[in-house]
N, C-alpha and C positions, 0 to 999 in steps of 0.2 A: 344192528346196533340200536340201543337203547336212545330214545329221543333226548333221554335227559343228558346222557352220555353226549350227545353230538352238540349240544347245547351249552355244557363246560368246556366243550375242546373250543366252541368258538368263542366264547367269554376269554379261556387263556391265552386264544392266537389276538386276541382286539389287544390284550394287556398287551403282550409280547411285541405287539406291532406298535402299540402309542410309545411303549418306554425307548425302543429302538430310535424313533423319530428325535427323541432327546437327545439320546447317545450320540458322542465323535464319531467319525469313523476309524477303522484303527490306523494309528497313525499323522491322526491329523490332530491338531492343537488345535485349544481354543484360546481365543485371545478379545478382548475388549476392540471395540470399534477406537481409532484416537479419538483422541476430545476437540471439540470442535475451539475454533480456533478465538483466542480472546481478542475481545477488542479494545485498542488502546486509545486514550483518548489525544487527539491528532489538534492542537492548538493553533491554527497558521498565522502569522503574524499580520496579516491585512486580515479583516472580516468579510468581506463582499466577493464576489467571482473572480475577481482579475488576480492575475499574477502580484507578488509585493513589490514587484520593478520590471515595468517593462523595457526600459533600457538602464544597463550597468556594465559594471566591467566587466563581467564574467562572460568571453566571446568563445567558450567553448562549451559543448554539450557536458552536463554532470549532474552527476546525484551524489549527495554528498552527507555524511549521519557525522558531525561535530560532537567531541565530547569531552572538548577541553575549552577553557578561556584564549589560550592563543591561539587556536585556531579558527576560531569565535570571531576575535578581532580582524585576524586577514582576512576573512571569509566579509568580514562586515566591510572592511574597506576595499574591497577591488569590487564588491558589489555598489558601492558610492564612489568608485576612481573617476566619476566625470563630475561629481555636485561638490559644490562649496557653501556653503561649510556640509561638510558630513556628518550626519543627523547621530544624537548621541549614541552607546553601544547601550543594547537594551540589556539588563543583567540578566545571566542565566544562571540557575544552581546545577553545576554541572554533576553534583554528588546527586541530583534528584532525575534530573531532565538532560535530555540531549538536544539538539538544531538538527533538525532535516532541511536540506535544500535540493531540488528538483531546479535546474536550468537546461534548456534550449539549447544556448550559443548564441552567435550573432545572427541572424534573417536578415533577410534583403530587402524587404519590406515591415512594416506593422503589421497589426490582425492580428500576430500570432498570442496566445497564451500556456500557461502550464499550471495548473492547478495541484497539488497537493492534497488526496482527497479522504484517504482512510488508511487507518493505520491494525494490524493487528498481528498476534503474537502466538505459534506454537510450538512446541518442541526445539522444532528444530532453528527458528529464525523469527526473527520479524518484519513483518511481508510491507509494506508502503504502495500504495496505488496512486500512479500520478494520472491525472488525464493533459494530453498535449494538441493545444487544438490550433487549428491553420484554418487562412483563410480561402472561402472556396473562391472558383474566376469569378464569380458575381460579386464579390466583395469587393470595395470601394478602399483601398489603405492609403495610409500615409506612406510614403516613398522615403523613407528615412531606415536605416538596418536599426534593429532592434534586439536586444538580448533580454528576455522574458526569464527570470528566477523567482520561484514560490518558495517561501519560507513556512517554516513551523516546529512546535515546541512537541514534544514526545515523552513517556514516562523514559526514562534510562533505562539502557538497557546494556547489557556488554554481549549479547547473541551476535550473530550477523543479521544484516540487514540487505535485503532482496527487495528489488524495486521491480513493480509490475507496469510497464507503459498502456496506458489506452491511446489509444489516436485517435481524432474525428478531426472531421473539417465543416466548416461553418457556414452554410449557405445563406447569403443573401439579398437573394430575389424572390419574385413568387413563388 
């Protein structure tokens, strides 16, 4: 065979071979990777680390996405069912914004908290990340039960909403 000859057949098999690398297989669809997921911006109603009430009415474990004014208000008074006078209701635009609330329940001690921490939105839902943190045995608590609820403001949304728990525990000795 002619050198030149063996020299086009390998130029055409290197094409043949790069275009195939491109090509599906048959059979198989190609499809976009999802889009990764947005982030919404997550408002809590206290600004600093701590839960917005470590102790309130609310003596059962919940996560809770508000998106009305009445429910706004109950929500805001059983979380004040022990303080007098109960602190005004903060207005919400509920056509704009929705109330996330993350609580605990009642603990048998202090230490505990629950943060409210990032909020973000795909397709399918929108995702809330709470962290819940307990105190480890080295911790020193106040001996009083305690119901810890994180509040905060959310864009609206009418998707469902899926709550992600992180746990830690809080050590405090060396």
């Amino acid at each position: 065979m002619h050198p030149y000859t063996l020299c086009g057949i390998a130029v055409a098999l290197g094409i043949v071979a790069c275009r195939g690398a491109d090509s599906p297989r048959p059979g198989a669809k190609l499809t976009d990777p999802p889009p990764a997921p947005l982030t919404l911006t997550l408002t809590r109603l206290r600004s600093d680390s701590i839960a917005y009430a470590l102790y309130s009415g609310v003596t059962t474990p919940q996560d809770l996405v508000i998106r009305d004014a009445a429910a706004w208000s109950a929500l805001w008074a059983l979380i004040h069912a022990t303080q007098r006078p109960v602190p005004p209701l903060p207005d919400v635009d509920f056509g704009q914004e929705m109330i996330i609330a993350a609580a605990l329940g009642t603990r048998s001690t202090g230490g505990y908290n629950v943060l409210l921490t990032q909020a973000t939105e795909d397709a399918s839902a929108v995702h809330i990340q709470v962290v819940e943190t307990s105190p480890g045995p080295d911790c020193i608590t106040t001996q009083a039960l305690s119901q810890p609820i994180d509040l905060a403001r959310a864009p609206r949304r009418d998707a469902p909403v899926q709550f992600s728990i992180i746990q830690q525990v809080r050590h405090c000795g060396p």
